[in-house]
C-alpha positions as CSV (number, residue, x, y, z in Angstrom):
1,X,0.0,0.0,0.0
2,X,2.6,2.6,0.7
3,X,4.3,1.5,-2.4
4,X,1.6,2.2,-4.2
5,X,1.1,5.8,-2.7
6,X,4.3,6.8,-3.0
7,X,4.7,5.9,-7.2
8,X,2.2,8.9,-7.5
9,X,4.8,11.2,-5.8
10,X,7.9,9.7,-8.2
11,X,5.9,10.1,-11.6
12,X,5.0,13.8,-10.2
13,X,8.6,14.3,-9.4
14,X,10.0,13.1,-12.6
15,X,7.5,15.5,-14.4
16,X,8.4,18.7,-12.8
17,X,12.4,17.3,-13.3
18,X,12.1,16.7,-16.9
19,X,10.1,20.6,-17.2
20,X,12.7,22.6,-15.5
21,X,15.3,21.1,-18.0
22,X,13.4,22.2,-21.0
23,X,12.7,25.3,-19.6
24,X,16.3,25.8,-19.0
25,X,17.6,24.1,-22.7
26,X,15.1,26.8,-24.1
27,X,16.5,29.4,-22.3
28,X,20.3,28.7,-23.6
29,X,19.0,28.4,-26.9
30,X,17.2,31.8,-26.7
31,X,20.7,33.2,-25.7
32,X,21.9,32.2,-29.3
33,X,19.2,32.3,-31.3
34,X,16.5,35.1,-31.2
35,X,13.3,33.9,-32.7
36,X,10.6,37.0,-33.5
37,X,7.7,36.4,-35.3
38,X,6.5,38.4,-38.2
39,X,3.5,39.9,-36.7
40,X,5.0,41.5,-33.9
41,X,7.7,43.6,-35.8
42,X,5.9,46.5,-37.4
43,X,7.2,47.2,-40.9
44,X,7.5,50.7,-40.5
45,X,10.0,51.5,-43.7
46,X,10.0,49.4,-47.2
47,X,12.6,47.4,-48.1
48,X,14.6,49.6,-50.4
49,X,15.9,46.9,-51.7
50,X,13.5,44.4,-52.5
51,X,12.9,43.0,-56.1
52,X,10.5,44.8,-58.3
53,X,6.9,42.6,-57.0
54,X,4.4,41.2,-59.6
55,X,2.5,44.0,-60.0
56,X,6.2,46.0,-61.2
57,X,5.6,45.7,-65.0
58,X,6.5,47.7,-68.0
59,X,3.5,47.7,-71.0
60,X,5.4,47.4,-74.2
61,X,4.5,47.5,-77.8
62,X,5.8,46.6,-81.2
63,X,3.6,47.3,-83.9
64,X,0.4,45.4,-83.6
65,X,1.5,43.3,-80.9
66,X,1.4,43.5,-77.2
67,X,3.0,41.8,-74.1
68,X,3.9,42.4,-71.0
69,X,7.6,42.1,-69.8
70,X,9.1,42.5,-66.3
71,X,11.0,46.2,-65.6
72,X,13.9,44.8,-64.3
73,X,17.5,46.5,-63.7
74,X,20.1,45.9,-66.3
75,X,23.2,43.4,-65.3
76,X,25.3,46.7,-64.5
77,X,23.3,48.0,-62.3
78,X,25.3,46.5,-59.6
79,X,28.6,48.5,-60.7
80,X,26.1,51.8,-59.9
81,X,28.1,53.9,-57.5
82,X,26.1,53.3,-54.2
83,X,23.2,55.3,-52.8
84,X,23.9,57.5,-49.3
85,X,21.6,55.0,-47.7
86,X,24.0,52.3,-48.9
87,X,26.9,54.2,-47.4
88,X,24.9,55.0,-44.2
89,X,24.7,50.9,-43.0
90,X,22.5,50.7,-40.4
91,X,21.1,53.7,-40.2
92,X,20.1,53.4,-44.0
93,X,15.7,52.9,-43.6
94,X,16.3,55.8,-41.1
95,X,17.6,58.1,-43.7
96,X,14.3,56.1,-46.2
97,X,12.0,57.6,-44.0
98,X,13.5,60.7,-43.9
99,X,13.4,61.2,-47.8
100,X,10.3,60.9,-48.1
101,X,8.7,63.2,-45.3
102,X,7.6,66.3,-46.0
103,X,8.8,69.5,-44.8
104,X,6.7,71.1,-42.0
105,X,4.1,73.2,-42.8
106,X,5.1,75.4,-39.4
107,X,0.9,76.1,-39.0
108,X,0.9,77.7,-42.3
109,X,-2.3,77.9,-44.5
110,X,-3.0,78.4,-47.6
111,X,-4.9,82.5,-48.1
112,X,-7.9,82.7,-49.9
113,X,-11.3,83.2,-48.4
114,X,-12.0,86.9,-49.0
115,X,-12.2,89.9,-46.3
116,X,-15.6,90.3,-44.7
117,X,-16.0,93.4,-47.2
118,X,-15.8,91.5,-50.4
119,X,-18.4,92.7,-52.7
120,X,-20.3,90.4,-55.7
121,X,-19.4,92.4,-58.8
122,X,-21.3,95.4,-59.6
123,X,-22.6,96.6,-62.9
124,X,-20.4,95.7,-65.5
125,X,-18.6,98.1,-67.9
126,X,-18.0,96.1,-70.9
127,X,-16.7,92.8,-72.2
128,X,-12.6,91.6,-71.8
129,X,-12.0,88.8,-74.3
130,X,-8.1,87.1,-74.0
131,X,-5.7,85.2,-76.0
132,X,-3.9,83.0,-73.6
133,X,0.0,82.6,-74.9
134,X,2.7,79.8,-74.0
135,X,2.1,76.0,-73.2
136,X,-0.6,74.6,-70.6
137,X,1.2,76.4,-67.3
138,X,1.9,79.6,-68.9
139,X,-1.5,79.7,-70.3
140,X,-3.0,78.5,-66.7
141,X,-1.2,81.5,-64.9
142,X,-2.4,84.0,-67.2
143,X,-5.9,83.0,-67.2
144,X,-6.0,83.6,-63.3
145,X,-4.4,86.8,-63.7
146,X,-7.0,87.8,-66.0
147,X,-9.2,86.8,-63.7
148,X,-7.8,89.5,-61.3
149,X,-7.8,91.6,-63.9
150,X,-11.6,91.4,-65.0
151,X,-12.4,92.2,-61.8
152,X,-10.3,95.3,-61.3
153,X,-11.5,96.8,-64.5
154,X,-15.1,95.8,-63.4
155,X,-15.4,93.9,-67.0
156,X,-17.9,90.7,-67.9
157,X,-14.5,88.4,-68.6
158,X,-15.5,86.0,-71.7
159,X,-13.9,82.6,-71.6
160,X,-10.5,82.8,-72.8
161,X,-8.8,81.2,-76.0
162,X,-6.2,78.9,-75.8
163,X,-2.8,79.2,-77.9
164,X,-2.8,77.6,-81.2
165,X,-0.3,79.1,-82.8
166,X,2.6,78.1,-80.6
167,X,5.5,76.1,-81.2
168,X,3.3,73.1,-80.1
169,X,0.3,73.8,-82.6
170,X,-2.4,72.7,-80.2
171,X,-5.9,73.0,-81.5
172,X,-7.6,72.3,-77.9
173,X,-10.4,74.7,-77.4
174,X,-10.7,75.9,-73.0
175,X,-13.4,73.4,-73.0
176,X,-11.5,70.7,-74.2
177,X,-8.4,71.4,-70.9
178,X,-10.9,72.8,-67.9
179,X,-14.1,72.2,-66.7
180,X,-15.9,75.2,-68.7
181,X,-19.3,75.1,-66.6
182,X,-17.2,74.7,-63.0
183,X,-14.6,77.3,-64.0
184,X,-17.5,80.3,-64.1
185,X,-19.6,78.6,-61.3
186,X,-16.6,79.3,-59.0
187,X,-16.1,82.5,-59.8
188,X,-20.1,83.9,-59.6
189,X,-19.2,86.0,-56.4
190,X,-15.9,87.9,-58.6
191,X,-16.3,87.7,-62.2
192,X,-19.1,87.5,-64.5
193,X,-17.8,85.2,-66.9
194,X,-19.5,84.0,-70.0
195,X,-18.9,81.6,-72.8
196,X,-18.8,83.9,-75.7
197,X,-20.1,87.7,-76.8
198,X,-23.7,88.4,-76.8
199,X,-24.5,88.3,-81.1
200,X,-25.3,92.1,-80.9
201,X,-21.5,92.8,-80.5
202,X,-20.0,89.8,-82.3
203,X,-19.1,92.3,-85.4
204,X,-18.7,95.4,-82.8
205,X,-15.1,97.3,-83.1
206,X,-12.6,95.9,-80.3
207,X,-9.6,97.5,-79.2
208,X,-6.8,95.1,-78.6
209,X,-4.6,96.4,-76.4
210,X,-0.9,94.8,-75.3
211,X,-1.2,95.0,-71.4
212,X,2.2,95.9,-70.3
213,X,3.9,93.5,-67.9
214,X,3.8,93.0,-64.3
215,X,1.4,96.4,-64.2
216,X,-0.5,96.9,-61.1
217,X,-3.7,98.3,-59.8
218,X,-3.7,102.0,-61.1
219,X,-2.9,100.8,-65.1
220,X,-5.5,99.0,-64.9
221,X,-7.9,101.2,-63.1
222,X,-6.8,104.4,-65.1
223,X,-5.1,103.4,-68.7
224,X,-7.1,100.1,-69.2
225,X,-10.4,100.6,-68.0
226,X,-10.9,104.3,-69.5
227,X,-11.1,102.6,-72.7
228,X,-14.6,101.7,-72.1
229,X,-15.5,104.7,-72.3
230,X,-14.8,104.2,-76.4
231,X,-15.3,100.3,-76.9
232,X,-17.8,97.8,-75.3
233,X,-15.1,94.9,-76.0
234,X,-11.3,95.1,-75.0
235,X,-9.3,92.1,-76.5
236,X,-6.1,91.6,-74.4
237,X,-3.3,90.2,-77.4
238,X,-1.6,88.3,-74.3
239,X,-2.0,86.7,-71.2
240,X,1.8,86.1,-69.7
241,X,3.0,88.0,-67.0
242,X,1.0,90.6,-67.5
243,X,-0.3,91.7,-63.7
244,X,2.5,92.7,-60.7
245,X,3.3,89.4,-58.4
246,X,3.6,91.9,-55.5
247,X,2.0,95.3,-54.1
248,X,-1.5,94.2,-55.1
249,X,-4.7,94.8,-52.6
250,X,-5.0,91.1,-50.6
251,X,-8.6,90.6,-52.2
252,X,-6.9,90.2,-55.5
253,X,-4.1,88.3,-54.8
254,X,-6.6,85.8,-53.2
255,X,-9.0,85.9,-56.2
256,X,-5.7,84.7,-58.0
257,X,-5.3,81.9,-55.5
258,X,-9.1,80.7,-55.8
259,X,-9.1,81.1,-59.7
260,X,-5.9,79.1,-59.9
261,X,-6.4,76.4,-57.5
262,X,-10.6,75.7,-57.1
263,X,-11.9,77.2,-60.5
264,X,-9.5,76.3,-62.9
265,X,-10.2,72.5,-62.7
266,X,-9.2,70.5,-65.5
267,X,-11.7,69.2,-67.9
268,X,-13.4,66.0,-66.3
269,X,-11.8,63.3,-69.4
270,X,-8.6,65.0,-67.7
271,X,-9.3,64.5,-64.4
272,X,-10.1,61.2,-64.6
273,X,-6.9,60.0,-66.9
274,X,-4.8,62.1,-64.3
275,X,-6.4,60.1,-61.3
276,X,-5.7,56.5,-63.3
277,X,-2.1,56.9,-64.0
278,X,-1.9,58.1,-60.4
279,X,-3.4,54.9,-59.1
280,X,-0.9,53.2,-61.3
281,X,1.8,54.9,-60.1
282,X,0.9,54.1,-56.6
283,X,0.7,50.2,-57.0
284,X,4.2,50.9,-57.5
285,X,4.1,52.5,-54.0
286,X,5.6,55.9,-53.5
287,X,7.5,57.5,-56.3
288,X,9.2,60.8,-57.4
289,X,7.8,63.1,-60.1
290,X,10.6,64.1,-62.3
291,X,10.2,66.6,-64.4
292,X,12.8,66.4,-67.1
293,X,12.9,68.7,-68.9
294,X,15.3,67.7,-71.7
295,X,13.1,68.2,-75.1
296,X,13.9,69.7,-77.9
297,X,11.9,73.1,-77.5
298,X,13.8,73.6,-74.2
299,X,17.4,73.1,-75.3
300,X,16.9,75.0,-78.9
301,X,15.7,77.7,-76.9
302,X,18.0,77.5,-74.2
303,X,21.0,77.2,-76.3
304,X,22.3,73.8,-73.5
305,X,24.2,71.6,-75.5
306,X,26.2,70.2,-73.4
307,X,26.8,66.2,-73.4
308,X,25.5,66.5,-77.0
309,X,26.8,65.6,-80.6
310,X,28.2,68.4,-82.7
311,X,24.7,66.6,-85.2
312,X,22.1,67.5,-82.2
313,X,24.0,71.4,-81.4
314,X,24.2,72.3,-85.2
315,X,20.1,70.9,-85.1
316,X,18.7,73.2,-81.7
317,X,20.6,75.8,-83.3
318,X,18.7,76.0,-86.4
319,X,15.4,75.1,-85.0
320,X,16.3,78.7,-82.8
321,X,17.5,80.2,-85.5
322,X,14.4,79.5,-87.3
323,X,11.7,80.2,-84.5
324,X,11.1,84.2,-85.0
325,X,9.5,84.8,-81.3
326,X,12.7,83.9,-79.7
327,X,14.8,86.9,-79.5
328,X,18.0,85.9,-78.2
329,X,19.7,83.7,-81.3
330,X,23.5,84.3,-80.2
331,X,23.7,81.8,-76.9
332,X,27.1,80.4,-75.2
333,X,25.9,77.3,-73.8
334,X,29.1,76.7,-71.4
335,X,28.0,80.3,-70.0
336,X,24.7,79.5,-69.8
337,X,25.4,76.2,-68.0
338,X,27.9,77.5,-65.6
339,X,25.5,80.0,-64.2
340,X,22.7,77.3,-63.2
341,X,20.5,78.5,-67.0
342,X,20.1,75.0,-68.2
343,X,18.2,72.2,-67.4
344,X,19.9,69.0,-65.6
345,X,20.9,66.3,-68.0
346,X,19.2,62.9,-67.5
347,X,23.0,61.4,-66.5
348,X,23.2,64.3,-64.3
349,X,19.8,63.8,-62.6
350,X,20.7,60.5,-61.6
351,X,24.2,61.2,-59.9
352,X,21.6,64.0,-58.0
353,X,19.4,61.4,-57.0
354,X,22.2,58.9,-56.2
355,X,23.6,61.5,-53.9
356,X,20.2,62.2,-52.1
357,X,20.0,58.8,-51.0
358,X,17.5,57.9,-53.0
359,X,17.7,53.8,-54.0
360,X,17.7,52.1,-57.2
361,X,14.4,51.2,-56.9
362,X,12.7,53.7,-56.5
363,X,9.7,54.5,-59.3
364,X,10.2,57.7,-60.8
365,X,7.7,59.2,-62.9
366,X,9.0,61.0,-65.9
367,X,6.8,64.0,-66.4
368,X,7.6,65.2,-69.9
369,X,7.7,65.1,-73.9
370,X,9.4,63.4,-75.7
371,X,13.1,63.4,-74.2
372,X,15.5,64.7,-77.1
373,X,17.8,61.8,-78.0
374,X,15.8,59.1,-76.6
375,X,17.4,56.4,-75.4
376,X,20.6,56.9,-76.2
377,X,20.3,60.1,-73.4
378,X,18.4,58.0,-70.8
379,X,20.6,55.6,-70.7
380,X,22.6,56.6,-67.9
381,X,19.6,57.4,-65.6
382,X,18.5,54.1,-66.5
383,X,20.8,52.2,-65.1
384,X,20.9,53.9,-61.8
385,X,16.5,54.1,-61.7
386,X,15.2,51.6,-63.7
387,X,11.8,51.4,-63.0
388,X,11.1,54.8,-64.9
389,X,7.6,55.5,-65.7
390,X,5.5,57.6,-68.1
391,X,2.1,58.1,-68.8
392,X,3.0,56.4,-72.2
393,X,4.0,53.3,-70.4
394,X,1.1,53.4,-68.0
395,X,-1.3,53.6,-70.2
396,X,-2.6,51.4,-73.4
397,X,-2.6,53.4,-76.6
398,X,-6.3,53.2,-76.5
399,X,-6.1,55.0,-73.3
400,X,-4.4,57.9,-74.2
401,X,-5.6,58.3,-77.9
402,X,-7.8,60.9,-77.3
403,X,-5.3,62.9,-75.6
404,X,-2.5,62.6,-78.6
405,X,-1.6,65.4,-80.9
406,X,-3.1,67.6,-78.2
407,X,0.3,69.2,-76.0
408,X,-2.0,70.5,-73.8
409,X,-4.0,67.8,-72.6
410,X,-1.1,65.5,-72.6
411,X,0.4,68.0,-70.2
412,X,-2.3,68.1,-68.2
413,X,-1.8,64.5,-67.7
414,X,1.8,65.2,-66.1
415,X,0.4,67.8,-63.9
416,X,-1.9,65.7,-61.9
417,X,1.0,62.9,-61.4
418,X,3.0,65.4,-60.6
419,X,1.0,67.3,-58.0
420,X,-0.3,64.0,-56.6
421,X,3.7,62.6,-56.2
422,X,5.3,61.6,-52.8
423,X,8.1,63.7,-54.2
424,X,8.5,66.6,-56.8
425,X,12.3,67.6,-58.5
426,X,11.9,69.3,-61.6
427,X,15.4,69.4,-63.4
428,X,14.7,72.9,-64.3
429,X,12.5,76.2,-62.7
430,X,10.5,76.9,-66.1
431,X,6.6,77.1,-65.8
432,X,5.3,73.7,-65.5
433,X,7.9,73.4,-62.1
434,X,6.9,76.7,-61.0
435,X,3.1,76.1,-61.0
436,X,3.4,72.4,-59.5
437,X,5.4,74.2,-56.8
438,X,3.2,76.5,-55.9
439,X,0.2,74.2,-56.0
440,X,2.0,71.9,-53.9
441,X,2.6,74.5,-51.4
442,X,-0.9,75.7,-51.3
443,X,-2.1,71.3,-50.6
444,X,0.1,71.8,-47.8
445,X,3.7,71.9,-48.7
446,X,4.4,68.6,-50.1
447,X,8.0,67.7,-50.7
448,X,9.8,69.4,-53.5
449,X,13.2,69.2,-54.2
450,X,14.4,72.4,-56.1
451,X,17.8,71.4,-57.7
452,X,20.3,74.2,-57.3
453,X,21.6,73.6,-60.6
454,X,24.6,76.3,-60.2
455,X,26.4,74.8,-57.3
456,X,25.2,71.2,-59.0
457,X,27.6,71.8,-62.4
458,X,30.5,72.7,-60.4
459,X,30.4,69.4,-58.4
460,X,30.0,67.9,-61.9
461,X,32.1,69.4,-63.4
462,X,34.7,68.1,-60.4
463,X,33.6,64.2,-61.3
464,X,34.0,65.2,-65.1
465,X,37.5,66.1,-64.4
466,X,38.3,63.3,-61.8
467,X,38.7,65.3,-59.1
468,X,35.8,64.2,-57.1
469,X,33.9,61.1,-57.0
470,X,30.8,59.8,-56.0
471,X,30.6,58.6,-52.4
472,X,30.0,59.9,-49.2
473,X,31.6,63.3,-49.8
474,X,29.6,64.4,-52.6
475,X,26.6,62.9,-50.7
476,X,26.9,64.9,-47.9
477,X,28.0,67.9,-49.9
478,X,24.9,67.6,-51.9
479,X,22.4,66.8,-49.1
480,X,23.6,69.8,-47.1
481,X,22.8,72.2,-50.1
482,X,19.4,71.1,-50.7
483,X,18.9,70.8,-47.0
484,X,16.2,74.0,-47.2
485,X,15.3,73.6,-50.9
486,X,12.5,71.5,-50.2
487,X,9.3,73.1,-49.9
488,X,8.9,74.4,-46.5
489,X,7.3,77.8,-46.3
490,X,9.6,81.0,-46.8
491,X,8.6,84.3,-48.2
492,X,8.3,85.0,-51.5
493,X,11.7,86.9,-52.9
494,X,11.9,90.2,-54.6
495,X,13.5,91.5,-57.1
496,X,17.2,91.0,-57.3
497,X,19.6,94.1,-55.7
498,X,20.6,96.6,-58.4
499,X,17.9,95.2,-61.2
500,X,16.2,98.5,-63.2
501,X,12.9,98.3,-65.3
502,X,11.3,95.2,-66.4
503,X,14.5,93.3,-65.3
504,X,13.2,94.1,-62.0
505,X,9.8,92.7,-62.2
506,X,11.4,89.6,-64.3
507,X,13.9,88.7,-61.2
508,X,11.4,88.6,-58.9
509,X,9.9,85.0,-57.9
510,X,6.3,84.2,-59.9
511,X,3.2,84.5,-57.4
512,X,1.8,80.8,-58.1
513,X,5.4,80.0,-57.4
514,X,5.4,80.7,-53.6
515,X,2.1,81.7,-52.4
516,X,1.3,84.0,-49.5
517,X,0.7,82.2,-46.7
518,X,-0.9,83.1,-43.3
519,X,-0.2,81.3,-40.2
């Protein structure tokens, strides 16, 4: 019997035994060996460097035939000179994170609810018709300025034409790039706007009338609107630049904010091609809107010829040389260069990137025409970014037939992406990167990364030369330049010190550029 009570007490004792050695065999394991699952460890920052997924495809076509093929990097990608994260080790998704965070805003908001004794407009005194000028942001800024300006000369502003006789020979109509109908809904309390002249003064005698740059409030008052006391139509020849960025009452400048950013909505087939390539961009996950601008219109015009054939020079040249609105035919493109006047080349866009810390696979949107030299010019930025997008590539040719042989459209297209982008760097401050800016700023200063293209070229130069290479001293070097060039809010700047005239007005920094802001 008190065996039998007893073998209870031995199996129990064996039990516990053989659990406290397992514990403790687990323990010294644990020491060696640390074993966390997957659910508990947040992923907080992308791997940068994981293999493009399924959904990371490139749509290509030859001739009739379609297919799909995988947008992988090419075999010497690997000999690409290392990213700052690479360089940074441990401390690399750190830095991730940090590239793609926005600046602060610093309680900044965006201006443009009118003073509490904002009138509807009174009586009208005649009819302002417009020729807008210039490609889609040119045209875009003027129209808002007009705006401003219907409403200082108390006029009845008729929807505007659109430029067809520009070096992109567009034939879009207003309708055909904005929402007509929304654009004069929004403005009912500051302009009456209507689609076209009443028929009683389709034949009546217009003065057209060259408004002179950057004028402010008392031209326009005095010189411009006396003319109705002759003329029941005024037609203004342009639409550029053509009302003062600064000194103007803060009811106007924040008519030109709500004209620029509520009414003038792109037209609805726009809209909705804009928001698709965006969506497709974003399977990718976030991405950099590049806007490169390295076509043939921008280099003939600029005179930049640098990493081009003697063929491709001698060919801007003429094309300048035959274009009889540009002025300036005589251009030194080394000068030009070295003072930060031309755009970034594609090779030197990607040594920027590199340098930023930006990895190789990161999916850029390219936000442009066609890039002069094709391929041959690409290449380079290729190899270090190869999943390089474009609204040709996300889209079927279906898709964006509607929108070909139409420069403005297509550029509306590159807008949206653009504005919607995680990151912005234009490669060169003309209008489309001044307007995506300033929009950018005014949705709540999203990232933008202003190349400072003068201090750039002489680091490039350096490489060029073999006196510098890329690594961590031209990362850093770089990095610390654009440090505040990346759209936090600053005040607009003024003219430049010791600038005279127009040259004055022209130095200063566009309004739709930097918007005023109000904390």
């Amino acid at each position: 019997m008190q065996r039998r009570r007893l073998r209870p007490l031995f199996l129990l004792r064996k039990m516990l035994t053989f659990t406290i050695c397992a514990i403790g065999l687990v323990a010294l394991l644990s020491f060696h060996v640390h074993v966390f699952p997957s659910s508990t460890v947040p992923n907080l920052f992308p791997d940068p460097y994981k293999l493009p997924t399924q959904h990371e495809f490139k749509y290509q076509r030859f001739g009739t035939e379609r297919r799909w093929t995988r947008e992988l990097a090419p075999p010497h990608l690997s000999k690409a000179p290392q990213s700052s994260l690479q360089l940074a080790g441990a401390s690399g998704t750190l830095e991730l994170y940090k590239l793609w965070k926005p600046p602060s805003n610093r309680d900044f908001v965006p201006c443009i609810k009118p003073s509490a004794n904002y009138t509807t407009p009174v009586e009208s005194r005649g009819y302002l018709l417009v020729h807008s000028n210039g490609g889609l942001n040119q045209m875009r800024a003027g129209i808002c300025d007009m705006v401003a300006v219907a409403r200082i000369i108390d006029a009845t502003l008729v929807i505007p034409e659109l430029d067809k006789q520009s070096f992109w020979q567009d034939s879009s109509n207003f309708s055909d790039v904005f929402d007509e109908d929304h654009f004069m809904n929004a403005l009912a309390n500051d302009v009456k706007v209507v689609k076209k002249l009443p028929k009683e003064l389709a034949t009546a005698t217009k003065v057209v009338k060259h408004f002179r740059s950057w004028s402010g409030l008392d031209y326009y008052q005095e010189e411009i609107a006396s003319l109705y006391e002759d003329y029941q139509v005024i037609r203004a020849a342009k639409s550029d630049s053509r009302l003062a960025n600064n000194n103007l009452p803060p009811n106007i400048q924040k008519l030109r904010c709500r004209a620029c950013y509520e009414a003038l909505r792109f037209s609805p087939r726009i809209e909705a091609m804009g928001k698709l390539l965006v969506d497709r961009m974003r399977d990718f996950g976030r991405y950099i809107a590049l806007h490169l601008r390295y076509e043939k219109d921008m280099l003939a015009f600029s005179g930049c010829t640098h990493d081009l054939s003697s063929a491709e020079a001698d060919e801007l040249e003429m094309i300048r040389e035959n274009t009889a609105h540009w002025k300036i035919k005589d251009i030194n493109s080394g000068e030009q260069r070295s003072k930060g006047y031309c755009p970034l080349t594609p090779k030197e866009v990607g040594i920027f990137l590199t340098a930023l810390g930006y990895p190789s696979n990161t999916p850029i949107y390219i936000a442009a025409g066609e890039i002069y030299g094709g391929d041959s010019h690409m290449a380079d930025l290729r190899s270090r970014y190869p999943i390089l997008m474009s609204k040709e590539k996300l889209a079927s040719v279906e898709e964006l037939e509607p929108f070909i042989d139409h420069a403005s459209q297509l550029a509306a297209l590159d807008y949206i992406v653009s504005v919607e982008s995680d990151v912005f760097i234009p490669s060169y401050s003309g209008n489309m990167a001044r307007a995506v800016e300033g929009h950018r700023r005014f949705l709540g200063h999203r990232k933008t990364i202003a190349p400072d293209r003068k201090a750039l070229v002489r680091l490039f130069d350096k490489i060029e030369r073999g006196t510098l290479k890329e690594g961590r001293n031209l990362s850093n070097r770089i990095i610390e330049i654009h440090r505040r060039r990346q759209g936090s809010p600053r005040k607009r700047k003024g003219p430049i010190s010791g600038t005279r005239g127009m040259d004055r007005f022209r130095s200063e920094e566009a309004f739709y550029m930097m918007l005023s802001n109000c904390s």
